[in-house]
C-alpha positions in Angstrom: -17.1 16.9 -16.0 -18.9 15.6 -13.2 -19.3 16.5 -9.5 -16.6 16.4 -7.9 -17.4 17.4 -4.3 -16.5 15.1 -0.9 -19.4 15.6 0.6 -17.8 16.5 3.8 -18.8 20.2 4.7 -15.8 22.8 5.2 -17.7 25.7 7.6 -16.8 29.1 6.7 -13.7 27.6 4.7 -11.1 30.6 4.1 -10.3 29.7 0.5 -11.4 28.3 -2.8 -11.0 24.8 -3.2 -9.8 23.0 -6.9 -9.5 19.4 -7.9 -6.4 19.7 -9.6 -4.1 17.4 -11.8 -4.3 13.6 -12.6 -8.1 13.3 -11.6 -9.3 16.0 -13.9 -7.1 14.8 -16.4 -8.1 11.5 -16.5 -12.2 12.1 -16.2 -11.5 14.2 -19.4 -9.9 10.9 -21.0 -12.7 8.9 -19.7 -10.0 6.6 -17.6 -10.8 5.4 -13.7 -8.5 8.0 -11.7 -7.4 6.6 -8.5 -7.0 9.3 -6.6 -7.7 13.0 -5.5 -5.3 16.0 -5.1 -7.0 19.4 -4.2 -5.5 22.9 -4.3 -6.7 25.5 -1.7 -6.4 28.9 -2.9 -6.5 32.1 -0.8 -5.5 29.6 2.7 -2.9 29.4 5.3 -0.9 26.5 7.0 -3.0 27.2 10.3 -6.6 27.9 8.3 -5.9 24.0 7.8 -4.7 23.6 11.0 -8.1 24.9 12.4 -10.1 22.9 10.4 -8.4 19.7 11.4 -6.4 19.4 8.5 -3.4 17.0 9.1 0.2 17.8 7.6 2.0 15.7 6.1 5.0 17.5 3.8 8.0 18.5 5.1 9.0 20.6 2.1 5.6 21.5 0.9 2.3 22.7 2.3 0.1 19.4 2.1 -2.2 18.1 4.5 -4.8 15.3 4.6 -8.0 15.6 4.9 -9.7 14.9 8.2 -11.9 12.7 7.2 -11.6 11.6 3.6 -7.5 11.9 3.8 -7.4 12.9 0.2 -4.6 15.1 -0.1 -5.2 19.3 -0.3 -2.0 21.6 -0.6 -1.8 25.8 -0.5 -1.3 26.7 -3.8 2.0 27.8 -4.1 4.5 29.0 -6.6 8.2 26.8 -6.4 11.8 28.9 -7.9 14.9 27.3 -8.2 17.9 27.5 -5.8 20.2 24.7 -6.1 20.8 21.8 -7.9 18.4 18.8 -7.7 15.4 18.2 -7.0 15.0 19.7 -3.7 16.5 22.9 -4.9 13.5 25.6 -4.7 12.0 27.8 -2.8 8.4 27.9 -1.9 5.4 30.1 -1.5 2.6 29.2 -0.2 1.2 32.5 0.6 -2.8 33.5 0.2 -1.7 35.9 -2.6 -0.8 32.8 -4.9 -3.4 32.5 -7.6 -4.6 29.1 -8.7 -2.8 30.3 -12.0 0.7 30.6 -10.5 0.0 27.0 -9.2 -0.7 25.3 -12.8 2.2 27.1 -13.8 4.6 24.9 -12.2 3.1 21.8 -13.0 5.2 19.6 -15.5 2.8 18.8 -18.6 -0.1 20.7 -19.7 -2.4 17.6 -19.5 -2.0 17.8 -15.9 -2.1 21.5 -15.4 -6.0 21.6 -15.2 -8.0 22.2 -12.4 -12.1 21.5 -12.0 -14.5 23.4 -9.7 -18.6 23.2 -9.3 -18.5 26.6 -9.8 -15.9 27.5 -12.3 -16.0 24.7 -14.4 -12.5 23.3 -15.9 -9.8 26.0 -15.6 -7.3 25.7 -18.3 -5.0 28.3 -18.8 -2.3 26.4 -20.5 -4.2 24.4 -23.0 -4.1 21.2 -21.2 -7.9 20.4 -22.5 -6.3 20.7 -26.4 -3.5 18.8 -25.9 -5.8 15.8 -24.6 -7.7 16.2 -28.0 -4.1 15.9 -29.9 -3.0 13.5 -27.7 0.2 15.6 -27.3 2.5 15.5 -24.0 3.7 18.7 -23.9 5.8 20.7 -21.3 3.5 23.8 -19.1 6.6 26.8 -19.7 10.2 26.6 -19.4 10.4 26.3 -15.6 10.2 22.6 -17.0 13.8 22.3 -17.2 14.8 23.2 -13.6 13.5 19.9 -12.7 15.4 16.7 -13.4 13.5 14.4 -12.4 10.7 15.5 -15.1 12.6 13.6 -17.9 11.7 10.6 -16.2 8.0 11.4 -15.3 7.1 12.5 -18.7 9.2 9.1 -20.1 7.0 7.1 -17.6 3.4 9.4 -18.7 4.4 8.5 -22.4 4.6 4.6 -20.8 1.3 5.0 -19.3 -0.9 7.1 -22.3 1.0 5.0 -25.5 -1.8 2.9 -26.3 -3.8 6.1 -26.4 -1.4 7.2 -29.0 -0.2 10.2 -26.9 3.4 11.2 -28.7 6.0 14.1 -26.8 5.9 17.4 -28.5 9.5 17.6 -30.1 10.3 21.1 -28.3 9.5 18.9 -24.7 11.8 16.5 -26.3 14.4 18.6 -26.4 14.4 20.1 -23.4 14.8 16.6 -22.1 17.6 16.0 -24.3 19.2 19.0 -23.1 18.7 18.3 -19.2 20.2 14.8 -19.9 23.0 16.2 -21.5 24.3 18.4 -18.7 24.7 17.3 -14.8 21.5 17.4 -13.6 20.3 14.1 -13.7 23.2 12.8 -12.0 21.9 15.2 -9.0 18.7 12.9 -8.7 19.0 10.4 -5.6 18.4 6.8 -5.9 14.9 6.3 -4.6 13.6 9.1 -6.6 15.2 7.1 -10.1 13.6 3.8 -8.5 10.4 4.9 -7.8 9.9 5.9 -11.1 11.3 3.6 -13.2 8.9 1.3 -11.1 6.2 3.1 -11.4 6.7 2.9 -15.1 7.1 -1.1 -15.0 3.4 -1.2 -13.8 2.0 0.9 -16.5 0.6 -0.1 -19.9 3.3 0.0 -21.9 6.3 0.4 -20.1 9.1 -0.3 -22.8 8.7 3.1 -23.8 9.4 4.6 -20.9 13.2 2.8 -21.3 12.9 3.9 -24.9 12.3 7.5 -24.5 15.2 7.4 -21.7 17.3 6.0 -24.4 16.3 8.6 -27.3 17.1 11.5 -24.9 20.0 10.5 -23.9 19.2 10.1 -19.9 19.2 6.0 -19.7 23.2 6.8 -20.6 22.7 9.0 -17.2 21.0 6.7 -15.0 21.1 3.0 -16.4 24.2 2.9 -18.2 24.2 -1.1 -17.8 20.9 -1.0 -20.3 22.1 1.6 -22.5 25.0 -0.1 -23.7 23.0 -3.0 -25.0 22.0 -0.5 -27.7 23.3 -1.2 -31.2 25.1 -4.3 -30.1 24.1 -7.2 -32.7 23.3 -10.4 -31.9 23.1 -13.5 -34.5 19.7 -13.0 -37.0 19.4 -16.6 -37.1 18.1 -16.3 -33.2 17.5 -12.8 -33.0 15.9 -11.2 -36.5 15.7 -8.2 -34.2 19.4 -7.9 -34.4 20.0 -5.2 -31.7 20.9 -6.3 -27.7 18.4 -3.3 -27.0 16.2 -4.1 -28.6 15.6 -7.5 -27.6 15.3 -5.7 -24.1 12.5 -3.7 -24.9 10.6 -6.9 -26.7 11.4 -9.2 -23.9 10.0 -6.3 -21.6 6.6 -6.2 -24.2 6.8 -10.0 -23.5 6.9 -10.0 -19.9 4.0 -7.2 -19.6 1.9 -9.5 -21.4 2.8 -12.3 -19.5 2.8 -11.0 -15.8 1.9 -7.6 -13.6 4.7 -8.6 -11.3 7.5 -5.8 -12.0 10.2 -8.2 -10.5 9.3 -10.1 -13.9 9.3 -7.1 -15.9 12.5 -6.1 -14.6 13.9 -8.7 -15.1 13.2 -9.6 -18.6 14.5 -5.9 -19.5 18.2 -6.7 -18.1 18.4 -10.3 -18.0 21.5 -9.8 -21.1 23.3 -7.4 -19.4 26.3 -9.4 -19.9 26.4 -8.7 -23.8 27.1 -5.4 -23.2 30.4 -6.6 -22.1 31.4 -8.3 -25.3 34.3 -6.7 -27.0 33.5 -6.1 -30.4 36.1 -8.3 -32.7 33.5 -11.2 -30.9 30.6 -9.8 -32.2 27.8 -11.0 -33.0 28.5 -14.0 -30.8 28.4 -12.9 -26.8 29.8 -16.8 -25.3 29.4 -16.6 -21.5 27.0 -13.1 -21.6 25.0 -15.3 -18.7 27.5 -15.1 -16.1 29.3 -11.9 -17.3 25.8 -10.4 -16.8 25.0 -10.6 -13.2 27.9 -8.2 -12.2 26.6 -5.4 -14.1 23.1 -6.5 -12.9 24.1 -6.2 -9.4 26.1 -2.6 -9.7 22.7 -1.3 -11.2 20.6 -2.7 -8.7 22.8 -1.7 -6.4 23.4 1.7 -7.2 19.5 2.5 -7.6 18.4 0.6 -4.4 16.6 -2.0 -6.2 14.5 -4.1 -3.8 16.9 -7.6 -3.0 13.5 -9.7 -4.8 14.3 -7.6 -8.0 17.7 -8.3 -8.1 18.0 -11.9 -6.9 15.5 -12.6 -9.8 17.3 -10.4 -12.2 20.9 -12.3 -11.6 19.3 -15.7 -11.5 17.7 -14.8 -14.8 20.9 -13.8 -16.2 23.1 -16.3 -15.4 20.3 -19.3 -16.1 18.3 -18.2 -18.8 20.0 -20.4 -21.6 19.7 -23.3 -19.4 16.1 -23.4 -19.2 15.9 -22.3 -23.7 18.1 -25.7 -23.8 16.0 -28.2 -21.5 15.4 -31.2 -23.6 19.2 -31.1 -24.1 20.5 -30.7 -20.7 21.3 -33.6 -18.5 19.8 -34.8 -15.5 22.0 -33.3 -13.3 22.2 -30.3 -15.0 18.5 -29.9 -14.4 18.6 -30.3 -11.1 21.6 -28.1 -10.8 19.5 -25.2 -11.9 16.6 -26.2 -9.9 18.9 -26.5 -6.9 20.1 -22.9 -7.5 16.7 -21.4 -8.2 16.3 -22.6 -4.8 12.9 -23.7 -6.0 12.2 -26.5 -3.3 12.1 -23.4 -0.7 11.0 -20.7 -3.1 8.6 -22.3 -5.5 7.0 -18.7 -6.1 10.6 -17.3 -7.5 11.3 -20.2 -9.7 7.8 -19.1 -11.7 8.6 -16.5 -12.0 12.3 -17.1 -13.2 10.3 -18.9 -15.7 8.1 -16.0 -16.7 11.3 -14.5 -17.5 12.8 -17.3 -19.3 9.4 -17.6 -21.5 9.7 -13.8 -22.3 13.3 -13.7 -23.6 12.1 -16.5 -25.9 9.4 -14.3 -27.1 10.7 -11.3 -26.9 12.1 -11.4 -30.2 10.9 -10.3 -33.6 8.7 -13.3 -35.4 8.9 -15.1 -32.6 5.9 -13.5 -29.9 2.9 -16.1 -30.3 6.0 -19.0 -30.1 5.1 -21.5 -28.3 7.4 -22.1 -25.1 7.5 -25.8 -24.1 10.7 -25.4 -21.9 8.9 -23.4 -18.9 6.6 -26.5 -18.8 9.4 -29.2 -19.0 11.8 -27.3 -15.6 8.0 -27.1 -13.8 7.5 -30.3 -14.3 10.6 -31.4 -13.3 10.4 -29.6 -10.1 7.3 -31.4 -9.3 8.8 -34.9 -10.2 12.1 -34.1 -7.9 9.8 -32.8 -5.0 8.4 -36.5 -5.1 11.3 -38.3 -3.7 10.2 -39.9 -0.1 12.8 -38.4 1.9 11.4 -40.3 4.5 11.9 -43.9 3.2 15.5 -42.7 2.8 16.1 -42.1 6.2 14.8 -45.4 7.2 17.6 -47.0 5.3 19.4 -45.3 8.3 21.9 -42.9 6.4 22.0 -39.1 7.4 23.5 -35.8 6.8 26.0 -35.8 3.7 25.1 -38.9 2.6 21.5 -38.5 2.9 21.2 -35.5 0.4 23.4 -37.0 -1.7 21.0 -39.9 -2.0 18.3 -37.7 -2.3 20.1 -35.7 -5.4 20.9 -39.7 -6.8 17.3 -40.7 -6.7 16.1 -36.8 -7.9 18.6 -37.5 -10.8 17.3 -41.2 -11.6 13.6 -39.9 -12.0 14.8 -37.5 -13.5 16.1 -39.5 -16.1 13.2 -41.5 -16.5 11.2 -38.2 -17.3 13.3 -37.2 -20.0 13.5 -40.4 -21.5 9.4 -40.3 -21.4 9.3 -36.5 -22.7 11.9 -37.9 -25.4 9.1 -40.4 -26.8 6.2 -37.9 -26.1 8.0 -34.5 -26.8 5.6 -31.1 -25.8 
């Protein structure tokens, strides 16, 4: 390990000071850790106070540090008293040994601490479980967290392409907190910040795939879960399942774009075919608009951020359009344009496309495909942005009749362009 230390002198500090967690963690991987969390042992709220420490939890003895405002906490032990995840009590007291504190940590990979003078402190065989590549849970306090299911789904999302697998027994603890009411105690912004977290890591399908396996994306994305073991029509989809298609037109959309509106959307843009009855099967005529009502309930329940889900619903409902551009009509072309409401939101309507690009690629056989549509509806924004509005006016017409002329001659160069992309096709 290497040195670790701020370099900002503590005078006559009271207790023993660890860097703890993620950044030890992650310097025994070799990764870039982003930030610091320190654990003071042997302290008390106002030794921190006295040394200008600044707190900042409510719940929990945190503080920043004066200068470097990396965050230090008391090590403290936490016991359960309700449901949720607010539903402990804490001790922070002096007598709480840096021991007691790992103890409570979810995973054993992050119950590590590092000091100058005692080296790595593992007492739960985080260090051997980094070797294995082994997510595994610290004791059996795990389970009176809910919201641990989630963090260890979104660790597997980040540490997959290290092959890091869950230990079975942590697997079914998290199968057994999903199946009882616990999950359902978790509030919205703790499920969102999460799951978004886990669209910006690495591989974050597997995140929504070890939701599904144990049984909490039932819980808390109900929407998504149904897609699984729907079937679509092998001709268009050798995958065959509606789930997953999600997760491979997620894998597309990482590839393809860090933005996580993207990402999200590509994961529940067919919403709708999890609303086909099943005598229909494998066809799912109209999913596109059946989909952005069950987009909008799960966006809405979770507090998804209005960008996400105005992408997410425009994705649904428009997707097909954009797979069948060289067949679509003028009008129709600008129809979608019109309500990407790309002339104003140019931004949105690439990234719509994103979306568009990793359905079609999201499928199985079909990931290098090339995906000559995005191009055409880009450059067919470009060509109806050329209209001179201007020379219109002069003609002396206004209001209705002016954007109607606009639409016209949108519409007749339009046509011209798909004549031309007829003879010269992408």
């Amino acid at each position: 390990m290497p040195a670790t230390t701020t370099n900002i002198p503590l005078v006559s500090f009271p207790g023993k000071v660890y860097l703890v967690g993620g950044a030890v963690r992650d310097q025994l991987l070799g990764i870039q850790s982003k930030d610091k969390d320190w654990v003071v042992v042997g302290a008390t709220e106002q030794d921190m106070l006295d040394r200008k420490f600044e707190k900042v939890g409510q719940d929990f003895p945190v503080f920043l540090h004066p200068t470097s405002k990396e965050e230090y906490a008391l090590a403290r032990t936490e016991r359960k008293s309700g449901a949720g995840y607010y539903g402990f009590v804490c001790d922070a007291s002096p007598n709480v040994t840096l021991e007691e504190d790992l103890s409570r940590r979810d995973l054993t990979i992050n119950a590590l601490a590092f000091s100058e003078a005692s080296g790595v402190v593992d007492p739960y065989g985080g260090q051997r479980d980094i070797e294995d590549r082994v997510l595994r849970h610290v004791s059996p306090a795990f389970a009176e967290d809910p919201l641990r299911v989630l963090r260890v789904a979104r660790f597997a999302a980040r540490f997959a392409h290290l092959d890091f697998r869950i230990a079975p027994e942590t697997l079914t603890l998290m199968t057994e907190l999903s199946a009882g009411d616990e999950l359902l105690q978790l509030n919205a912004e703790r499920i969102w910040q999460e799951t978004e977290r886990a669209l910006t890591e690495k591989s974050p399908w597997v995140y929504f795939e070890i939701l599904q396996q144990c049984g909490a994306l039932k819980v808390i994305m109900p929407e998504l879960d149904s897609l699984f073991g729907v079937p679509q029509p092998e001709t268009y989809h050798p995958e065959i399942d509606t789930g997953l298609h999600a997760l491979l037109s997620l894998n597309a959309a990482t590839i393809l774009s860090r933005d996580t509106s993207v990402r999200f959307a590509a994961l529940i843009h067919d919403l709708g075919k999890g609303l086909t009855p099943m005598q229909a099967w494998p066809s799912h005529h109209g999913h596109e608009k059946k989909g952005v009502k069950p987009i909008k309930a799960l966006c809405k329940r979770l507090r998804v951020p209005n960008a996400h889900t105005k992408l997410a619903a425009l994705s649904s409902e428009y997707h097909t359009h954009v797979h069948r551009a060289f067949e679509l009509k003028p009008e129709t072309v600008l129809k979608v344009i019109k309500a990407l409401d790309a002339f104003r939101k140019p931004e949105q309507f690439e990234r719509f496309l994103l979306v568009c690009k990793a359905d079609a690629q999201g499928r199985t056989g079909f990931e290098d495909a090339k995906y000559a549509q995005a191009e055409y509806f880009q450059q067919a924004l470009e060509i109806s942005k050329s209209i001179d509005i201007s020379a219109l006016r002069e003609t002396g017409i206004a209001g209705k009749e002016l954007g109607e002329a606009i639409d016209q001659a949108r519409i007749e160069n339009l046509r011209a362009y798909k004549h031309q992309a007829s003879e010269q096709p992408f």
